[in-house]
C-alpha positions as CSV (number, residue, x, y, z in Angstrom):
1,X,287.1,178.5,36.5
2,X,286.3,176.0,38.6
3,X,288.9,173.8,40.2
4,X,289.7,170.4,39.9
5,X,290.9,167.8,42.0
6,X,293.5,165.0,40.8
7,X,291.3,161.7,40.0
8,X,293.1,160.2,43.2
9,X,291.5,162.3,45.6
10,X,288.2,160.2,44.6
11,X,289.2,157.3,46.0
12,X,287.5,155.8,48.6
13,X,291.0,155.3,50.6
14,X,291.5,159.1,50.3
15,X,288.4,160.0,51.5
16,X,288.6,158.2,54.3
17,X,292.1,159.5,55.5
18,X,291.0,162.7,55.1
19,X,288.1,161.8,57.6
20,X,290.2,160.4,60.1
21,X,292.6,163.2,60.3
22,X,290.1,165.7,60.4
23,X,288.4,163.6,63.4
24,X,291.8,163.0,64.8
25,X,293.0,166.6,64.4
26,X,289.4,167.4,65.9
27,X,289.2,165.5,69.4
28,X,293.3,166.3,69.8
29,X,292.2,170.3,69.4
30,X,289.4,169.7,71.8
31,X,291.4,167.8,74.1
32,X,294.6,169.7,74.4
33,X,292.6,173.2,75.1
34,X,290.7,171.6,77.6
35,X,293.6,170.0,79.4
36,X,295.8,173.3,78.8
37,X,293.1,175.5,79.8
38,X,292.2,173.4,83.2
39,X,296.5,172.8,84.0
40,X,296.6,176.9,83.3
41,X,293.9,177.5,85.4
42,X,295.3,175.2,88.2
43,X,298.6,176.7,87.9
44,X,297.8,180.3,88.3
45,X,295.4,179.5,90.8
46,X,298.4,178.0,93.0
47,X,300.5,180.9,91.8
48,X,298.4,183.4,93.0
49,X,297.2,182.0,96.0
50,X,300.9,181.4,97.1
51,X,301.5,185.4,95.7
52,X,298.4,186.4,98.1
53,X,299.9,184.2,101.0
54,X,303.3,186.3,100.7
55,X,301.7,189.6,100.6
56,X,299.6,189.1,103.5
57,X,302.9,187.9,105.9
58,X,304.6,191.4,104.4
59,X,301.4,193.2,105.2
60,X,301.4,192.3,108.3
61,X,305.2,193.0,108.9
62,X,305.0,196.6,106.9
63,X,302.0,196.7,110.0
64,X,304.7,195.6,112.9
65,X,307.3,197.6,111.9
66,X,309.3,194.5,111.0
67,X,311.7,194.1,108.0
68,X,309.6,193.3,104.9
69,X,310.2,189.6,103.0
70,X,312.7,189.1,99.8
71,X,311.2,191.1,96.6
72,X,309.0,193.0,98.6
73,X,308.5,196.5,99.0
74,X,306.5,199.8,99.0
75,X,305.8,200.6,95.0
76,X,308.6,198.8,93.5
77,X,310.3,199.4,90.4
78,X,309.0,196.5,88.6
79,X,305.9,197.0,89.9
80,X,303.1,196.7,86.8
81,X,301.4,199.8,86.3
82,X,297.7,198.7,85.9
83,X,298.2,196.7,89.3
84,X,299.8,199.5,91.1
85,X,296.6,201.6,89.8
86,X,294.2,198.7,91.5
87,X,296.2,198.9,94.6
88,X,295.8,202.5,95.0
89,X,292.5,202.4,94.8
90,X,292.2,200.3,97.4
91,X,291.6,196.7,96.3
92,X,294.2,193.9,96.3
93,X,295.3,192.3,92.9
94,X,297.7,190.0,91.3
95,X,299.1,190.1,87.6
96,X,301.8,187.8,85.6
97,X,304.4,190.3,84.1
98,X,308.1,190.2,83.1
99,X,311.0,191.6,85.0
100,X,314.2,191.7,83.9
101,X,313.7,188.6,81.7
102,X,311.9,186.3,84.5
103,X,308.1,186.1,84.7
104,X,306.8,187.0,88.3
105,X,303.6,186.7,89.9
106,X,302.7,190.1,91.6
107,X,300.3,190.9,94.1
108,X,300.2,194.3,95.7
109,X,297.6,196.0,98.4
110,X,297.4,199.3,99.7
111,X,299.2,200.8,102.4
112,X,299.6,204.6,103.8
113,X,298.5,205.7,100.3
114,X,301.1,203.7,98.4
115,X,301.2,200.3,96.9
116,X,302.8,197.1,98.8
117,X,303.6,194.8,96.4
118,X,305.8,191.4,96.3
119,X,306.4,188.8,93.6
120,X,306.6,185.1,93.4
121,X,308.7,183.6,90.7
122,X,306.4,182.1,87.8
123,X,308.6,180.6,85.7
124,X,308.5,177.0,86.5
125,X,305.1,177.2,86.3
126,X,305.5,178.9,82.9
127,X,307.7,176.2,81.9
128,X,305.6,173.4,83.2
129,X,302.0,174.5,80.9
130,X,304.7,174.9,78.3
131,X,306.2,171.6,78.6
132,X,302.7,170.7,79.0
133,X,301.5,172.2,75.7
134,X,304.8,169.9,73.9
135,X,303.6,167.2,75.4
136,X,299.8,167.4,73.8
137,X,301.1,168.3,70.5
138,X,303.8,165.5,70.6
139,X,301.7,162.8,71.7
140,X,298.7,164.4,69.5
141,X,300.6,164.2,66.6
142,X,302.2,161.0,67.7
143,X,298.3,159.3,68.0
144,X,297.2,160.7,65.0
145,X,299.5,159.4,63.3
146,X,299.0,156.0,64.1
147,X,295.5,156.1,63.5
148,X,296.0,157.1,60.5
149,X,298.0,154.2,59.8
150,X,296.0,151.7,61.6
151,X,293.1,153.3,59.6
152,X,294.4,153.4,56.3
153,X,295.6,149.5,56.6
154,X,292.2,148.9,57.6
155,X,290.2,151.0,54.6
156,X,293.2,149.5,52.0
157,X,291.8,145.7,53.2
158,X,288.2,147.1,52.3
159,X,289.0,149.0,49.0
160,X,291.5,146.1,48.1
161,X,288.0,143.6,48.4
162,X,286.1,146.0,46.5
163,X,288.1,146.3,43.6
164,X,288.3,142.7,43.5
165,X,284.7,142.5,43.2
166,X,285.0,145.7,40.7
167,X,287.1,143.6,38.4
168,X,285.1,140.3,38.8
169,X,282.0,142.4,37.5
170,X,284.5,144.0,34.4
171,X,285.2,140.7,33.6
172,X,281.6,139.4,33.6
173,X,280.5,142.5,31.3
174,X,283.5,141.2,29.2
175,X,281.5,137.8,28.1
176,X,283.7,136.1,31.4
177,X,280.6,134.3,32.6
178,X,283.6,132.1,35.2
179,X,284.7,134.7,37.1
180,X,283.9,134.4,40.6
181,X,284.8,136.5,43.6
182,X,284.6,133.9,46.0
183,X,285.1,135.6,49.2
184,X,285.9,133.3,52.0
185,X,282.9,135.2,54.5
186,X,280.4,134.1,52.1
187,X,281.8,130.0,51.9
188,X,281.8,129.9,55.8
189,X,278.1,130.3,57.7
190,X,279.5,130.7,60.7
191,X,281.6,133.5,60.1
192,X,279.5,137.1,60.0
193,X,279.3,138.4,56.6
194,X,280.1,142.8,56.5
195,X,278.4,145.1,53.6
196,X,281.5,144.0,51.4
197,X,280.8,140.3,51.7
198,X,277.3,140.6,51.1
199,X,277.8,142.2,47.7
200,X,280.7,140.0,46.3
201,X,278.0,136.9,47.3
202,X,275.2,139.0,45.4
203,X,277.3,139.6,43.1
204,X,278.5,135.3,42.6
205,X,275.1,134.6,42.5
206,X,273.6,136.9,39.6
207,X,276.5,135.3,37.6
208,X,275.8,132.0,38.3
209,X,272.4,133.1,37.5
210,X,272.7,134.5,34.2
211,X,275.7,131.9,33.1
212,X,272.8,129.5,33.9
213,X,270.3,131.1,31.8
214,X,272.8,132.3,28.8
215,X,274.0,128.5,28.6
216,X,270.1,127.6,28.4
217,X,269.5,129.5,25.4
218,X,272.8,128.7,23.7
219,X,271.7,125.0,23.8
220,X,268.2,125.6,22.5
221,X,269.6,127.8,19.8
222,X,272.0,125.0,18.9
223,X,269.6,122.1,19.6
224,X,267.0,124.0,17.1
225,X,269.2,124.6,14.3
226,X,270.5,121.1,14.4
227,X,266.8,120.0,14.0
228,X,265.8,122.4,11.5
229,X,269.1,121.3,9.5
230,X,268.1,117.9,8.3
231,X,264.2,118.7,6.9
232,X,265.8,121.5,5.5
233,X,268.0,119.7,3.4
234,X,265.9,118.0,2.4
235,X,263.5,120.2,1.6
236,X,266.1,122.0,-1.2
237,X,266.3,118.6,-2.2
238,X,262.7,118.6,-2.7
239,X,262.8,122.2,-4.2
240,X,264.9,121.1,-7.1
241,X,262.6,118.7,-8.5
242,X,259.5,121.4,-8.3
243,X,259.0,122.3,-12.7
244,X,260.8,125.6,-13.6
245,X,258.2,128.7,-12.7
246,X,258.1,131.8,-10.8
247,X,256.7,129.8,-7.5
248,X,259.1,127.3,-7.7
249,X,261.9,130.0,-7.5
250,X,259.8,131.7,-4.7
251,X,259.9,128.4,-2.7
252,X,264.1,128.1,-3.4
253,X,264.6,131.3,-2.7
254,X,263.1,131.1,0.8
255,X,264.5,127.7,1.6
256,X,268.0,129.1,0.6
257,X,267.1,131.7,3.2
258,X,266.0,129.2,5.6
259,X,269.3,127.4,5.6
260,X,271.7,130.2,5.7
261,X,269.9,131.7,8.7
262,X,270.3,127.8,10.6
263,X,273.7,127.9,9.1
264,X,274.0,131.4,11.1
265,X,272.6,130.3,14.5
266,X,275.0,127.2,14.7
267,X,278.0,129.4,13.7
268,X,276.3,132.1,16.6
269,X,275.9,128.8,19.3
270,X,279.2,127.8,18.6
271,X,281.1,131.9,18.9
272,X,278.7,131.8,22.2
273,X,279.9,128.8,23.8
274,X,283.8,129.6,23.7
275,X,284.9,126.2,21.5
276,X,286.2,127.4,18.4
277,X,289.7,126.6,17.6
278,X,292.0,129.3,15.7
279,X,294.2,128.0,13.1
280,X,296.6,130.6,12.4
281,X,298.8,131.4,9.5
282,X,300.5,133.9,7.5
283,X,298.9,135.8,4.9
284,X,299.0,139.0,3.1
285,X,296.1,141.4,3.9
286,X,295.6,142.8,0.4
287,X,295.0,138.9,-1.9
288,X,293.3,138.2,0.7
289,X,290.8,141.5,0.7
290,X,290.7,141.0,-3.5
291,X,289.8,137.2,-3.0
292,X,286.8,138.1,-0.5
293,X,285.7,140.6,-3.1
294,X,286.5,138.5,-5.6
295,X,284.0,135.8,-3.9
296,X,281.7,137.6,-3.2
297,X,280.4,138.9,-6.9
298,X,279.7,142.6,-6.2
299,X,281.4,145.3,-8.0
300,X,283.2,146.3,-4.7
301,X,286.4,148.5,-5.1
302,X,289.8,147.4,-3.6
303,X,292.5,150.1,-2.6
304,X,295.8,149.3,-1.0
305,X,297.6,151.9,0.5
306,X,300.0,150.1,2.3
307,X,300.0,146.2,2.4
308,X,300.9,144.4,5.2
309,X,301.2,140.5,6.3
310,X,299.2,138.8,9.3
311,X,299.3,135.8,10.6
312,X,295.6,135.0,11.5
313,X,293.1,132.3,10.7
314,X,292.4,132.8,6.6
315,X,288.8,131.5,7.1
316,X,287.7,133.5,9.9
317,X,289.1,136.6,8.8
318,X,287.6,136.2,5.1
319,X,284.2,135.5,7.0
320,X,284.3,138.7,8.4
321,X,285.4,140.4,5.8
322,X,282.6,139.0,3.5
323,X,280.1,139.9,5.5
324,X,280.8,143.4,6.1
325,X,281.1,144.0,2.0
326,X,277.6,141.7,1.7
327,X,276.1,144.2,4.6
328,X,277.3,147.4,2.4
329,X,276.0,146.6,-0.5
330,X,272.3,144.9,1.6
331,X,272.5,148.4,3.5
332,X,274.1,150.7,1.6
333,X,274.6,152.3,-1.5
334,X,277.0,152.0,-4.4
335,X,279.9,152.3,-4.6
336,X,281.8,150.1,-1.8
337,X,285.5,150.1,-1.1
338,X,287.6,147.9,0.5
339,X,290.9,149.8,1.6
340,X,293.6,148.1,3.3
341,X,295.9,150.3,4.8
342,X,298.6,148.0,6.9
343,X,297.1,145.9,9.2
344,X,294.1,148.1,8.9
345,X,291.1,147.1,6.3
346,X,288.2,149.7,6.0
347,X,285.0,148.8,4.6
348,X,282.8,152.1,3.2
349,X,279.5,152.3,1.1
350,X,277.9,155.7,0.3
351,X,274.6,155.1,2.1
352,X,272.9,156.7,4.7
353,X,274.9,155.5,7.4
354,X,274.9,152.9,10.4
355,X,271.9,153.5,12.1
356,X,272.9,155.4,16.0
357,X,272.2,152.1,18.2
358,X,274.5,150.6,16.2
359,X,277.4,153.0,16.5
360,X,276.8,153.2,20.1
361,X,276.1,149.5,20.9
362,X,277.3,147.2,18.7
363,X,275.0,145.2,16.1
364,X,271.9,143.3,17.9
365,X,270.4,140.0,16.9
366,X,267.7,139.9,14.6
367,X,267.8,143.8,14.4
368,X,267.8,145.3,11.0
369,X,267.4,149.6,10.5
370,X,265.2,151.0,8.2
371,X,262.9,147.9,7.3
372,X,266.0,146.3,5.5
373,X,265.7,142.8,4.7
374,X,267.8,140.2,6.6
375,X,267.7,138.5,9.6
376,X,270.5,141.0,11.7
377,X,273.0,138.4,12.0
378,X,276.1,139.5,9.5
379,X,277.4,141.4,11.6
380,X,276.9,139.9,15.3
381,X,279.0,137.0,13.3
382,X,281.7,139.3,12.3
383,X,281.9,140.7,15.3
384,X,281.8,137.4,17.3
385,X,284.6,136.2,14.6
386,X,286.6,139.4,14.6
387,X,287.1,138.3,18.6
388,X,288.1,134.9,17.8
389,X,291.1,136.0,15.9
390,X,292.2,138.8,18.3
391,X,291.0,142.0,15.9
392,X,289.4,145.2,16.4
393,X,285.9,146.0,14.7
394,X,284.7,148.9,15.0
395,X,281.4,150.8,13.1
396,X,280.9,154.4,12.5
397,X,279.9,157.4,10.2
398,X,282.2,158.0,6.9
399,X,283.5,161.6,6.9
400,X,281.1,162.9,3.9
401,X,282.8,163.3,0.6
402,X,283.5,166.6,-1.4
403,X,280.1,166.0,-3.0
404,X,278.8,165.6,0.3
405,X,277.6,161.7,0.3
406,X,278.0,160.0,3.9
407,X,278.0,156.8,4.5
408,X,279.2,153.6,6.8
409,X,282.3,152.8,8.0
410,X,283.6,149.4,9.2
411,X,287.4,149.2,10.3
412,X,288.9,145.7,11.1
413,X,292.1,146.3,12.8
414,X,294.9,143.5,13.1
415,X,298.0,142.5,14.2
416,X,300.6,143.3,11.5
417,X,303.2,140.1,11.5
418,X,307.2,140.8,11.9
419,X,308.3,138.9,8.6
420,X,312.0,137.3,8.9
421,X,314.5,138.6,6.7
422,X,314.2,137.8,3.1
423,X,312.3,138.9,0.0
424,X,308.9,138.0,2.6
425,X,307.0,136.5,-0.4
426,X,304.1,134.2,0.4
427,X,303.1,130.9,-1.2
């Protein structure tokens, strides 16, 4: 199985400590072997030379006749064995070793077939690359530390602006046309702009941009169906005086089409531009669902599970409602039920189903599946209207039945009201 990471080691801020330890860690390695190796080397190379010194004075005593120097002596006890080879063989040598608990630097030559031999002490100089080697780590630890710090603090100030300019985008996608980022480097021209900068001021201008351009066509929407209202008023004026025949209830019928689709753009133009005013009360979810079915004249089914009381804007909500049983029956098939279950109301029909952009998407303007008739706005208004009053809607595929029959779901989901205490009848 392959393992896998927490979600935090994604993060940009993680990724980049990791890179500066690693550097850190890196250079100290490559520094403290290099100045430990070249101290070492130094420090031996004193050592021995001061070992070498030492056995040429006793050589030249042993030589003389003369009494040989302190700790030196014709093949001592301490004497290493692989140098005492080397010196009788003939060659001088030295060697680090321990004796007796102390570490002595020995350097031995031959004389009259044996080996003369004398030792320097070596353990300050032990002690010193030792101390030396503390040092490095301590001060390497020490500096990566504070780079890590001072790098961190500087990556958190860069993440910190990107995440800003992550949740200015969320909030555009959110219908938030307003938000800004506004980063001071982009307001002041003399002050260089970095990567980060240059994004959040890309990022300012395509909203500007497209609030621009989305408050364009929100005005000519509104602006058309305003004109369209008045001659088509008074065309259904007109209409009704036509004599009774099959034209003249062609002509009605498309007028009455005519003026609920203006009807529909203005109410669209006015969800768009952010102006509608909620007028809240309390009500109780299942009159209300039997009044919307009620209202509508189709032989719609009303189950109630569980009742429950909202407070929400009565006109609003029964828009919505009223157009997701009118889109059943348009779309679907026979029968349709209404269930409200709490603060949750279902709408089902036994059709073939929402069709997949839909699910996935949302509904679209002026998008109808299947050749349906209709102009694709039902349910971009209750959408827009399930918004207004703070509710969930949400479309998908009906679990098929026993007899196997599918179908569309549409589940509005509100906010069930705390009633005081009491009997919590409604007028």
């Amino acid at each position: 199985m392959r393992l896998r990471l927490p979600s935090w080691t994604a993060t940009l801020t993680w990724k980049s400590a990791c890179f500066i330890v690693l550097m850190c860690c890196s250079l100290a390695a490559v520094l403290g072997v290099l100045v430990h190796v070249e101290v070492t080397r130094q420090t031996v190379a004193t050592a021995r030379e001061k070992a070498l010194g030492k056995l040429t004075d006793a050589s030249r005593a042993y030589e003389a006749g003369e009494v040989l120097p302190p700790e030196t002596g014709l093949d001592p006890a301490g004497l290493p064995d692989r140098l005492r080879a080397l010196a009788l063989s003939g060659q001088r040598g030295t060697l680090v070793a321990q004796d007796g608990g102390r570490q002595l630097m020995w350097a031995a030559a031959p004389a009259d077939g044996k080996a003369l031999a004398t030792a320097v002490d070596y353990g300050q100089s032990a002690r010193t690359i030792t101390g030396l080697d503390n040092a490095i780590i301590g001060s390497s630890v020490l500096a990566i530390g504070g780079t890590l710090l001072f790098g961190a603090f500087a990556v958190t100030r860069v993440t910190r602006r990107l995440h800003q300019t992550a949740t200015v985008a969320r909030r555009i996608t959110q219908g938030d046309l307003d938000a800004r980022v506004g980063d001071p480097r982009t307001k002041d021209p003399s002050r260089h702009q970095d990567e980060v900068a240059t994004v959040a001021a890309a990022l300012d201008t395509m909203a500007g941009s497209l609030q621009t351009k989305l408050q364009r066509e929100q005005r000519f929407t509104a602006d058309v169906a305003h004109e369209l209202r008045t001659p088509l008023t008074g065309l259904q004026a007109a209409s009704e005086l036509l004599p009774e025949g099959r034209a003249t209830e062609l002509v009605q019928e498309r007028v009455r089409t005519m003026r609920q689709l203006t009807e529909d753009l203005l109410e669209i133009s006015r969800l768009d531009s952010g102006s509608e005013v909620v007028e809240t009360d309390l009500h109780q979810l299942g009159r209300l669902a039997h009044r919307v079915v009620r209202a509508s004249g189709t032989d719609t089914e009303v189950v109630v599970v569980r009742d429950a009381h909202v407070e929400t804007d009565r006109r609003r909500l029964e828009r919505v409602l009223g157009n997701l049983v009118a889109n059943a029956h348009k779309h679907g098939r026979a029968p349709v039920v209404v269930t409200v279950d709490g603060p949750v109301v279902t709408v089902r029909d036994h059709g073939d189903g929402y069709p997949e952009y839909l699910v996935s998407h949302g509904p679209q303007r002026f998008r109808t599946g299947g050749g349906s008739k209709g102009h694709g706005l039902g349910l971009t208004i209750a959408v827009g209207q399930a918004e207004v009053i703070g509710a969930g809607l949400v479309f998908r595929q009906a679990e098929p039945t026993e007899d196997g029959a599918g179908g569309a779901e549409a589940v509005l989901t509100l906010v069930e009201a705390r009633l005081p205490s009491g009997d919590g009848r409604l007028p």
